[in-house]
C-alpha positions, 0 to 999 in steps of 0.5 A: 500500500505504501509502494501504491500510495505514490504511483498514479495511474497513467491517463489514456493521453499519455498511453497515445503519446507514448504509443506514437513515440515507439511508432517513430522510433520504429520508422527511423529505425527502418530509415537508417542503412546498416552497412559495415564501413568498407564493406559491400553487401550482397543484394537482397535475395528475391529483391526485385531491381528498381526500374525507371519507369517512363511516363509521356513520349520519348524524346524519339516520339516527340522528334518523330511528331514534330517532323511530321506537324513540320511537313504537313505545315503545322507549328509543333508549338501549337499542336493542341492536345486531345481533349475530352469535349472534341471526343463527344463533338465526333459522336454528334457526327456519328451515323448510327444507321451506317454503323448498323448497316456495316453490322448486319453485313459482318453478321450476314457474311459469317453467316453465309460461310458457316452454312457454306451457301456463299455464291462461287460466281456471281451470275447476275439477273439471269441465273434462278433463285434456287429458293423459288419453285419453277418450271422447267418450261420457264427457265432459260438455257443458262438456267438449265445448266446452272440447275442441272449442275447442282443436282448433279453435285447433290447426287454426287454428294449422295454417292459419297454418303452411300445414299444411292436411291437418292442420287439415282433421284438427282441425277434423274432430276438433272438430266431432266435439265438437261437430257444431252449430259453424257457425264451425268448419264455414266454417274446415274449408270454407276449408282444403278449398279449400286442399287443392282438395277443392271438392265437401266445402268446398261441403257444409260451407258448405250446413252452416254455412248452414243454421245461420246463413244470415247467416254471410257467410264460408260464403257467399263460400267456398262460391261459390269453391267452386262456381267452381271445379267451373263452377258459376258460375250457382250461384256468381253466386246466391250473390255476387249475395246476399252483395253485396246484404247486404255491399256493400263485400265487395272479394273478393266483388266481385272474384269476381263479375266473374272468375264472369261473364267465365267464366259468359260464356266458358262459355255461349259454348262451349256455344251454339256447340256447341249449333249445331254439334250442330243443323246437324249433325242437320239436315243428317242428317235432310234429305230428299234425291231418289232418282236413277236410274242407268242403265249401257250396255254399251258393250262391246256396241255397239262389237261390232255396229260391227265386225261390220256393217262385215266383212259388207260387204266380204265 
């Protein structure tokens, strides 16, 4: 009690100020660069160096600039900065509608060429819109062909997709267009082989022929074709002239010896059936002798026995 009767209790004020005295000490202390004198120490590890960083236009950039205000005839002292009111004074010369316009165009184009129903050539007033019906009738020449030509690339992408029945439909719809293809002919005879309709794939090649007789691929499809209804004398024919004009034709040569072994196979049949068939008529229209057959009684006989030998013992 006695120690305690002189110690007064410190006030909050004192305790701040002593606080704030410790935080200065602190910050002075940290100021302070201990080094050894005559020493170098080494760089704080994982320091970063303190880089200069520069703020505005190099002097390159002002140089540059002032060339250019030169040429064109300016005073470089006068140059005026960028301000923020010339900013919104371009907005009130801003055309909203065009920037639309440019916008709708940007989309469309995309648009266009994710879908991939960009125009390749741009053909004018005359080619038909493929979106409109129409009528065979109505359409000029130069339509016809454009039309016959993608329903000639629909076929073929239809071949390539194993969709035979449906490229048969548009190839048939392009020679409709244009019933003179000789090429579209040869591709609807190929996809008559696909679905085995081997009669109609023949009567295109005969077609296509007939327009162009050096149409190598009508030829070869139509003795596939005729192979395949053994007609293989018809068949040979035509791989005996497709080899003579295209030698190195490796399908080609690869049918022409299947077609013989079964031309050979066949004529083997038929010249065995053929003897066959003549022994057989021969054997039928042979002279043959009459022979007489003369029947006894036996009956009889043995009757005239039996009695012939009673009358004796009687």
């Amino acid at each position: 009690d006695d120690k305690r009767a002189g110690w007064e209790e410190p006030s909050l004020s004192d305790f701040l100020a002593d606080i704030n005295d410790k935080d200065a000490q602190l910050r002075l202390a940290g100021q302070v660069e201990r080094v050894v004198p005559g020493s170098k120490m080494p760089p704080v590890r994982n320091a970063r160096p303190v880089r200069n960083i520069q703020t505005g236009k190099s002097r390159v950039e002002e140089a540059k600039e002032a060339a250019k205000l030169a040429k064109e005839g300016k005073d470089p002292s006068k140059h005026q900065k960028y301000y923020s009111y010339e900013y919104f004074k371009e907005w009130d010369t801003f055309d909203v509608d065009k920037e639309i316009e440019r916008i709708e165009k940007e989309e469309k184009a995309k648009d266009e060429f994710k879908t991939f129903s960009k125009k390749a050539v741009d053909y004018g007033d005359e080619v038909h819109d493929p979106n409109k019906t129409y009528s065979i009738e109505m359409m000029s020449a130069l339509e016809k062909r454009h039309a016959a030509k993608r329903e000639k690339e629909k076929g073929n992408e239809c071949m390539k997709a194993g969709e035979i029945n449906a490229a048969v439909a548009y190839y048939t719809k392009a020679l409709e267009l244009v019933p003179g293809d000789h090429l579209v002919l040869g591709n609807r005879a190929q996809a008559y082989i696909g679905i085995r309709c081997y009669y109609q794939s023949e009567v295109d090649c005969d077609k296509a022929l007939a327009i162009d007789p050096a149409y190598f691929k009508a030829r070869y499809r139509r003795a596939v074709a005729k192979k395949e209804q053994h007609k293989y004398g018809e068949s040979l024919e035509d791989l005996t002239e497709l080899l003579r004009t295209n030698p190195e034709h490796t399908l080609g040569v690869k049918l022409l010896q299947e077609v013989e072994y079964k031309k050979k196979e066949k004529d083997d049949k038929e010249a065995k059936k053929a003897k066959e068939e003549s022994d057989r008529t021969q054997y039928e229209n042979a002279p043959r002798r009459k022979i007489m057959i003369q029947e006894t009684d036996d009956d009889d006989e043995e009757e005239d026995e039996e009695g012939g030998g009673g009358g004796g013992g009687g």
